[in-house]
C-alpha distance (Angstrom), angle and dihedral (degrees) to the residues before:
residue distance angle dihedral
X1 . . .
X2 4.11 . .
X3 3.61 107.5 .
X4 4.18 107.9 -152.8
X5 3.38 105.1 -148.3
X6 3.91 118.8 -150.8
X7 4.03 125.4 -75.2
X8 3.97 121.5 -85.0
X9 3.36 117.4 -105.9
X10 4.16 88.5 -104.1
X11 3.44 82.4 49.1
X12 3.68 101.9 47.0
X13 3.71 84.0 48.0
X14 3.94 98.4 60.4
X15 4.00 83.3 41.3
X16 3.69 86.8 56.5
X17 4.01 93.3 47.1
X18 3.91 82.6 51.5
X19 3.32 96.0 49.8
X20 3.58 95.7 52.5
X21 3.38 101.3 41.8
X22 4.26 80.5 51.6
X23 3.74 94.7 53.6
X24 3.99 94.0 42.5
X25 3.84 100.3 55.5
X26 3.54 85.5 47.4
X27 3.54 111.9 39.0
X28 3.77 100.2 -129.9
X29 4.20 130.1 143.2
X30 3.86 112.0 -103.3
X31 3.58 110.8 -107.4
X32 4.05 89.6 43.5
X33 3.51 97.9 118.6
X34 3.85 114.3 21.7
X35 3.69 122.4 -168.3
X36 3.81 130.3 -153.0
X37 3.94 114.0 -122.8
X38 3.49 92.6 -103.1
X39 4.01 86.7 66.8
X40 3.49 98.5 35.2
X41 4.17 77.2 57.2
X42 3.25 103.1 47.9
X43 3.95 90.8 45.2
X44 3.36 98.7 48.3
X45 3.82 96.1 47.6
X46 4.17 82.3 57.5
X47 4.11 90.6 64.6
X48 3.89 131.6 60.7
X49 3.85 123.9 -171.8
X50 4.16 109.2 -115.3
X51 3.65 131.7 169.0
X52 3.65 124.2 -137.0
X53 3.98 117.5 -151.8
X54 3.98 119.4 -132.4
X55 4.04 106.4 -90.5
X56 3.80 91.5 24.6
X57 3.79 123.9 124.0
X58 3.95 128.0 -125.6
X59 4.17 86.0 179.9
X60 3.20 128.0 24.8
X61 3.82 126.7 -169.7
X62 3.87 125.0 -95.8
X63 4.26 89.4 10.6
X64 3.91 125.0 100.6
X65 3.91 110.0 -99.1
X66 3.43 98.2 -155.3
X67 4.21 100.0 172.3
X68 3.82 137.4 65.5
X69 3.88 122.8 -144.9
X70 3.52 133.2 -148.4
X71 4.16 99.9 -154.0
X72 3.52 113.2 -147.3
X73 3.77 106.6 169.8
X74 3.89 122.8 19.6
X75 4.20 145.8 24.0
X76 3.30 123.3 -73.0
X77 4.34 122.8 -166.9
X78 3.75 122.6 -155.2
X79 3.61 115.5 -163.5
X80 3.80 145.1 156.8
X81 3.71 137.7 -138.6
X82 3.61 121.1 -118.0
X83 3.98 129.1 -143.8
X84 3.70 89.8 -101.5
X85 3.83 92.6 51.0
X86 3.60 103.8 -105.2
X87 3.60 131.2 118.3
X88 3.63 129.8 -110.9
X89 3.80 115.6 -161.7
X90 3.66 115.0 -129.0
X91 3.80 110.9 174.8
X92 4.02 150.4 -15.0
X93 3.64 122.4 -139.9
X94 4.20 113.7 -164.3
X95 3.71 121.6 -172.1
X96 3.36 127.3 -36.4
X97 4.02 93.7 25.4
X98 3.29 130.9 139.1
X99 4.30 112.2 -112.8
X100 3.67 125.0 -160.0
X101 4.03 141.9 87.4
X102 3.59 98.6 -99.3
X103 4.23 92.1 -167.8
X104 3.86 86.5 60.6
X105 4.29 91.9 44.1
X106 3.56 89.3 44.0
X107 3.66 109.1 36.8
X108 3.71 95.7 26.3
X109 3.89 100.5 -127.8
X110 3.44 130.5 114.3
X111 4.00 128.4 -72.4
X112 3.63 114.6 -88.3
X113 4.48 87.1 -167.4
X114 3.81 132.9 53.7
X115 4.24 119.2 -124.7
X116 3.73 108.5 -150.1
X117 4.03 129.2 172.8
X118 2.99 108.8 -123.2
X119 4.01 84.1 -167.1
X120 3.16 138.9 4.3
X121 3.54 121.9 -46.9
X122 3.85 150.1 -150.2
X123 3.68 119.5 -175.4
X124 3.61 147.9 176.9
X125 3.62 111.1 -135.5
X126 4.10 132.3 -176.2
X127 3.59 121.1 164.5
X128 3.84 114.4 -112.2
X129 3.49 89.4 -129.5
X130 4.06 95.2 62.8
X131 4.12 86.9 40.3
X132 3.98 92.1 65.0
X133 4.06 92.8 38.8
X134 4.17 84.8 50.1
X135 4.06 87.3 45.6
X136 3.99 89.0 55.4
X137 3.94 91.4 49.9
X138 3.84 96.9 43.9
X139 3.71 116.0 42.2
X140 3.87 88.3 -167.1
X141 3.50 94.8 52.3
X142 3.36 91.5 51.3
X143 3.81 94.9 50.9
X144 3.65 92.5 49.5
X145 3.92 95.3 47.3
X146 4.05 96.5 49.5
X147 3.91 81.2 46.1
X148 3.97 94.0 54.7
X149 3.83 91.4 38.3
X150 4.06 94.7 44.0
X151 3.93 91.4 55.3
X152 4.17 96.2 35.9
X153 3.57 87.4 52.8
X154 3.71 97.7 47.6
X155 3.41 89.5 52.7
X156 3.58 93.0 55.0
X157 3.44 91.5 51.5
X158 4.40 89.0 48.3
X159 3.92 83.7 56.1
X160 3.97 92.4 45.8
X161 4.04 85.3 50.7
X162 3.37 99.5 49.5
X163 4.14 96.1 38.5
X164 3.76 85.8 58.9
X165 3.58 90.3 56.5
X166 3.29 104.8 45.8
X167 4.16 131.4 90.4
X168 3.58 114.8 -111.9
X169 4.49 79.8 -103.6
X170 3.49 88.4 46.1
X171 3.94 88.2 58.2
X172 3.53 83.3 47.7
X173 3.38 100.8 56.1
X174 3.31 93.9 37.1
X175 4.29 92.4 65.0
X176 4.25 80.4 45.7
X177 3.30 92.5 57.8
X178 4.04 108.8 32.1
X179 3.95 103.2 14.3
X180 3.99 106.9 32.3
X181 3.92 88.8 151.3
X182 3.58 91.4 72.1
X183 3.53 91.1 55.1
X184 3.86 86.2 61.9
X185 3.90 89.3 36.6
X186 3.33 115.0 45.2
X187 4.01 127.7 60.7
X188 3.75 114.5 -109.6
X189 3.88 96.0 -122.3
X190 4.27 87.1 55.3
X191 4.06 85.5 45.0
X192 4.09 91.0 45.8
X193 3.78 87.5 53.1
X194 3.96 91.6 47.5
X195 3.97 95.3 49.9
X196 3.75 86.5 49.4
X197 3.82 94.5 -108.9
X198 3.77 147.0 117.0
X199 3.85 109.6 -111.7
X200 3.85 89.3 -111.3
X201 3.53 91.9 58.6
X202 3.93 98.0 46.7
X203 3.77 83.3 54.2
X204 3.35 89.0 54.0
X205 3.74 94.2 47.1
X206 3.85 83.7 52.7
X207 3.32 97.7 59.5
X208 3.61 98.1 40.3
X209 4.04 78.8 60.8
X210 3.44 96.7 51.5
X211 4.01 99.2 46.0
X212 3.77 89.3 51.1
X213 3.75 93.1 48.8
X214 3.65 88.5 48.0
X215 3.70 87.2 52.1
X216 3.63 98.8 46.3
């Protein structure tokens, strides 16, 4: 019998990275879902440490994005082209998000959006591939991956909802009130396009904002 003796202190250290980036998306105590060596092994060996230069791409449209990303440091943009060549901005991921086109990882197709740091940035990656062949060899693993991806992608989907809903201020209030980084972040041309807006009007929105604050 192979006896799996416990992780490296490198490797304990990109299993603790994991692990926190886990717990964060999710919102769940430390300690909540301990793993024996073995799986801490096995999971780490999945993931390698890689930065990503500002104005590089982790997707690009019409390839195969075969890897997901845990992203500890940096801003990431997804966005899509539209007919008449311009880009629409779709979404920002800050640390600790999860990075990928999940319609090419799922469905096996090509992207149909563009990834782009925005800054610097330093990711866990693990190809999808290796994820599903480590799911089949550790039940546990499995369990706790379909878990993480089940609730991340529902939330995704919440956002989607409630973006569609919104008015182009609503948006706008919405990143005061629940994303202010990006504010700080995020150019105001890339934030016009996300709002659904020219720039001219979001600074009109903004000031529409700050005169009825003012008059409050």
């Amino acid at each position: 019998m192979n006896v799996v003796g416990p992780p490296n202190p490198m490797q304990q250290d990109l299993f603790d990275s994991l692990r926190a980036a886990y717990h964060r998306l999710l919102n769940i105590p430390h300690g909540a879902t301990p793993l024996s060596d073995e799986e801490k092994l096995a999971l780490i060996n999945l993931f390698r440490m890689e930065t990503l230069p500002r104005g590089e791409f982790f997707v690009r449209a019409g390839e195969h994005a075969p890897n997901l990303a845990f992203l500890l440091n940096g801003l990431v943009r997804y966005y899509a082209l539209r007919s008449d060549g311009d880009d629409i901005s779709l979404d920002f991921v800050e640390e600790y998000g999860i990075v990928g086109d999940y319609e090419s990882l799922l469905l096996d197709r090509p992207a149909s959006q563009y990834v782009q740091a925005l800054e610097p940035c330093q990711l866990l990656i693990v190809r999808y591939a290796d994820l599903l062949t480590a799911y089949e060899q550790h039940p546990r693993l499995e369990r706790l991956g379909r878990e993480f991806m089940s609730q991340y992608l529902a939330g995704v989907l919440r956002r989607l909802t409630d973006y569609m809903r919104q008015t182009p201020e609503e948006r706008y209030r919405h990143l005061l009130t629940e994303r202010p980084s990006l504010l700080q972040r995020v150019p105001q041309l890339l934030l016009a396009s996300y709002v659904g807006v020219t720039p001219v009007s979001l600074s009109r929105i903004r000031a529409r904002m700050a005169r009825s604050e003012r008059g409050s």
